[in-house]
N, C-alpha and C positions, 0 to 999 in steps of 0.2 A: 545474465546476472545470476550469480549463484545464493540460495535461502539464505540470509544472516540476522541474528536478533537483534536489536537494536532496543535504549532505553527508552522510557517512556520520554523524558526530557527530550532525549536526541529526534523521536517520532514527534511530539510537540515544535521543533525549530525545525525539521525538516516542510511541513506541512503551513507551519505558520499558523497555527488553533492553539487556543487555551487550553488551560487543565480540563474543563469541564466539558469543551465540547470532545476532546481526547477519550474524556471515561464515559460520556455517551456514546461514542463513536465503541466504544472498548464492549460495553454493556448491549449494545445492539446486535451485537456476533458479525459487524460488516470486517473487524480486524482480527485475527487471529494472534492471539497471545498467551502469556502464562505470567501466573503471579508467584513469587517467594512466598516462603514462610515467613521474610523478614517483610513483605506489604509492596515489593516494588514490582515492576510491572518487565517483562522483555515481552517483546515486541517483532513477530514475524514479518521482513521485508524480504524482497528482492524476486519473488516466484514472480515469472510471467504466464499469464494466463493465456488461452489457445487462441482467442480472439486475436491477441495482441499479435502472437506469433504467425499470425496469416495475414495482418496486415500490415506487418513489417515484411512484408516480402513485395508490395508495392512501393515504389518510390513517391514521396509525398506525403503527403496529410492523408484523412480520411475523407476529406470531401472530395480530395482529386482522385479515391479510390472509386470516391459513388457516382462520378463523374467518366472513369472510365469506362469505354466500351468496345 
């Protein structure tokens, strides 16, 4: 999945949180984003991170990875 920004609204219904717990989440530095000059918010999604990409190379879940031997 390739980076795309996405609105604050559309990261809110993706996630299924409120406004508040969104701009806590926003304010905490766990999301990466940018704000306008006009007050709205875009919204970095779609990076996958290294973890992810070494255990999508297992078929399964992650318990059947910690599982394998």
């Amino acid at each position: 999945m390739e980076e795309k920004w996405i609105s604050l609204n559309e990261f809110m219904r993706r996630n299924n949180i409120g406004y508040d717990e969104a701009i806590r989440l926003l304010n905490s530095g766990k999301i990466e984003y940018e704000k306008s000059e006009s007050g709205r918010y875009r919204i970095k999604v779609g990076r996958q991170c290294k973890r992810y990409r070494k255990r999508k190379a297992y078929k399964g879940s992650c318990r059947a990875k910690s599982n394998y031997k």
